[in-house]
DRENPA-3360 file (N, C-alpha, C; in nm, 2 decimals, always signed):
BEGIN
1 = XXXXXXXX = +10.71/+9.02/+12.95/+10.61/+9.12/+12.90/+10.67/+9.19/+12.78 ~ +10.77/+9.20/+12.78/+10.87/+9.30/+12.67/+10.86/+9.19/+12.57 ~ +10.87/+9.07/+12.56/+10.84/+8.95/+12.40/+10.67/+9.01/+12.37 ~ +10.57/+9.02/+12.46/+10.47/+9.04/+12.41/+10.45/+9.15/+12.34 ~ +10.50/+9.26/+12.38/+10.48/+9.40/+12.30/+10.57/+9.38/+12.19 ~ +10.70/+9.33/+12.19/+10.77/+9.32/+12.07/+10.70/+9.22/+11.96 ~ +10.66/+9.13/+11.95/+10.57/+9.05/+11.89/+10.45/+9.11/+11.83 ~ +10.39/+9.21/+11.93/+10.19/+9.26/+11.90/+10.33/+9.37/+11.81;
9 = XXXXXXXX = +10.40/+9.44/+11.81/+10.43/+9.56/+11.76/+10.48/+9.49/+11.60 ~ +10.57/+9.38/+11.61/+10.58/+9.27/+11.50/+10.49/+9.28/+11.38 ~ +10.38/+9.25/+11.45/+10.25/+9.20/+11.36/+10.18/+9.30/+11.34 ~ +10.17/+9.39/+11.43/+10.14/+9.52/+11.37/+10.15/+9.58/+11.24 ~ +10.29/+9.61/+11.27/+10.42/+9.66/+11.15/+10.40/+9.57/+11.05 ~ +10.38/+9.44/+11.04/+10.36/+9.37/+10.91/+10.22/+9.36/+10.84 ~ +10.12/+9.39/+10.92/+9.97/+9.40/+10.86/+9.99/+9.56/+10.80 ~ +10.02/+9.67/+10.86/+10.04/+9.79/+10.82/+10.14/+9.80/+10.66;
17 = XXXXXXXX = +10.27/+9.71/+10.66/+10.31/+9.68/+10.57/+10.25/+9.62/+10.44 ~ +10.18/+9.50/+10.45/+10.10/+9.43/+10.39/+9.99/+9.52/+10.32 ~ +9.95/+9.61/+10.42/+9.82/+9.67/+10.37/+9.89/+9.80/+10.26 ~ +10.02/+9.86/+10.28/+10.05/+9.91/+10.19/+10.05/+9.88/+10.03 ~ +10.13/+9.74/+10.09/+10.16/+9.68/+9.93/+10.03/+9.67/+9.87 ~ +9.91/+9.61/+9.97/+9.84/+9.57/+9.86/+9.72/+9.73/+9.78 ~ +9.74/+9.81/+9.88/+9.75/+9.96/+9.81/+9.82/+10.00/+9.67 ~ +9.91/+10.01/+9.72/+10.01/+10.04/+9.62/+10.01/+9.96/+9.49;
25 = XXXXXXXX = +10.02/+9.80/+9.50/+9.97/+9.71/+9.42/+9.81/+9.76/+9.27 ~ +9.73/+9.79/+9.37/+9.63/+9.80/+9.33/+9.57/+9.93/+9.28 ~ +9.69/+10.01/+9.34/+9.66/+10.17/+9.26/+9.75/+10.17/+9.13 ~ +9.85/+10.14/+9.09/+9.88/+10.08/+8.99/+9.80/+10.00/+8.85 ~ +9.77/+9.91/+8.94/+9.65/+9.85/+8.80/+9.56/+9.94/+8.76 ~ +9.51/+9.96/+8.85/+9.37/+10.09/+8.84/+9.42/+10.19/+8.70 ~ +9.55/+10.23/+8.81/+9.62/+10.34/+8.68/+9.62/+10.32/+8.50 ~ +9.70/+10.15/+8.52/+9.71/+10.10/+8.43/+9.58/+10.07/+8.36;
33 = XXXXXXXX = +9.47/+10.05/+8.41/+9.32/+10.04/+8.34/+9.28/+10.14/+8.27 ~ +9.33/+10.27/+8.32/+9.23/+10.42/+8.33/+9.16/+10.45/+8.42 ~ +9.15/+10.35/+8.54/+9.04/+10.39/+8.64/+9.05/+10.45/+8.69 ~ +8.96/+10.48/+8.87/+9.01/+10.60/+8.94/+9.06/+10.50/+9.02 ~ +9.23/+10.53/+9.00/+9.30/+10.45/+9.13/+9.27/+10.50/+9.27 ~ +9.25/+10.63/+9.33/+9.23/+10.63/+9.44/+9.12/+10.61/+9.48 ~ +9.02/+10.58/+9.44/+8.87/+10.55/+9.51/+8.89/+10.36/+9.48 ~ +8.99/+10.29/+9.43/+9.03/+10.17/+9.48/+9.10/+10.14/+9.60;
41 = XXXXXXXX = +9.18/+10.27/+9.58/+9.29/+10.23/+9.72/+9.17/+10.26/+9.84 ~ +9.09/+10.35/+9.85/+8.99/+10.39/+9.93/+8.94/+10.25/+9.96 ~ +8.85/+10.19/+9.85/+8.76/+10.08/+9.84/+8.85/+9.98/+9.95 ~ +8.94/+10.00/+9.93/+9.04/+9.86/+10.00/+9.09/+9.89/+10.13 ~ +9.07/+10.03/+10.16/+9.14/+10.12/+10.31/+9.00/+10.07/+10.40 ~ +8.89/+10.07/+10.34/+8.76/+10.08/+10.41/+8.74/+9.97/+10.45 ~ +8.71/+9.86/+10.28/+8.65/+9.72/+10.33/+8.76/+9.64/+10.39 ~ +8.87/+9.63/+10.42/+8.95/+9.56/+10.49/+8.98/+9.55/+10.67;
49 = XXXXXXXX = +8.92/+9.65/+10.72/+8.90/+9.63/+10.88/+8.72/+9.54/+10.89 ~ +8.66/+9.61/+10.76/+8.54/+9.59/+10.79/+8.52/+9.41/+10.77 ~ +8.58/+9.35/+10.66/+8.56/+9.23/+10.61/+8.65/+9.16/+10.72 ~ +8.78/+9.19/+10.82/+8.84/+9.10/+10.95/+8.75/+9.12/+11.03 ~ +8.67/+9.23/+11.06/+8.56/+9.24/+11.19/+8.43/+9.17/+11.15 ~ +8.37/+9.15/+11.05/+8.25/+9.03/+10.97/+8.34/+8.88/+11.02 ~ +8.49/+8.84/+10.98/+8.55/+8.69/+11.01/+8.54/+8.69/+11.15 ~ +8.60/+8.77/+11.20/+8.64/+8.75/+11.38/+8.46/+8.76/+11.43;
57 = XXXXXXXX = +8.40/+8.81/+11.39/+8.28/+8.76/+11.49/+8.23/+8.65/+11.41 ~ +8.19/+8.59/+11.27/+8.14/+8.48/+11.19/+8.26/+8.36/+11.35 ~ +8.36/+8.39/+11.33/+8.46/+8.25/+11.42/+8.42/+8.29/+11.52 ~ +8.36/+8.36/+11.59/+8.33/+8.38/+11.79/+8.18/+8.34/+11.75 ~ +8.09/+8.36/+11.63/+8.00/+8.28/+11.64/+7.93/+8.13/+11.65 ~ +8.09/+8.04/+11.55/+8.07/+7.95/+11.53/+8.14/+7.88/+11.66 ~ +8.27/+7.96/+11.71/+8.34/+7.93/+11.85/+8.22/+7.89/+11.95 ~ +8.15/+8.00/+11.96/+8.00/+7.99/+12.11/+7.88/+7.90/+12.06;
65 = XXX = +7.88/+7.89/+11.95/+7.79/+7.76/+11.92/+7.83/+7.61/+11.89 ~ +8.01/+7.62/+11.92/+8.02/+7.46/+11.91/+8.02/+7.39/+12.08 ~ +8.04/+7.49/+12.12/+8.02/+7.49/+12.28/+7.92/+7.37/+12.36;
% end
């Protein structure tokens, strides 16, 4: 049981990580544009749970219909 939490806590810490960079990444350009960098970093804090929760059910839809 201790590999499983170390593992979920793993991947955790690396999506959390991931999701910084590509923050950080992207408030930068913004900057670099003249845009409003924070309402990008926003745009990307919001649509990014939203756009894995639209995949994970599109694949449990196509999972229960190949059934």
């Amino acid at each position: 049981m201790f590999w499983f939490y170390l593992c979920l806590g793993t991947v955790i810490l690396a999506a959390l990580l991931l999701t910084a960079g590509v923050c950080i990444w992207v408030y930068q350009d913004a900057k670099e544009r003249g845009e409003r960098a924070w309402l990008w970093v926003l745009i990307i804090l919001i649509s990014s749970p939203l756009l894995g929760g639209f995949f994970c059910f599109n694949v449990g839809i196509v999972y229960i219909c190949s059934k």
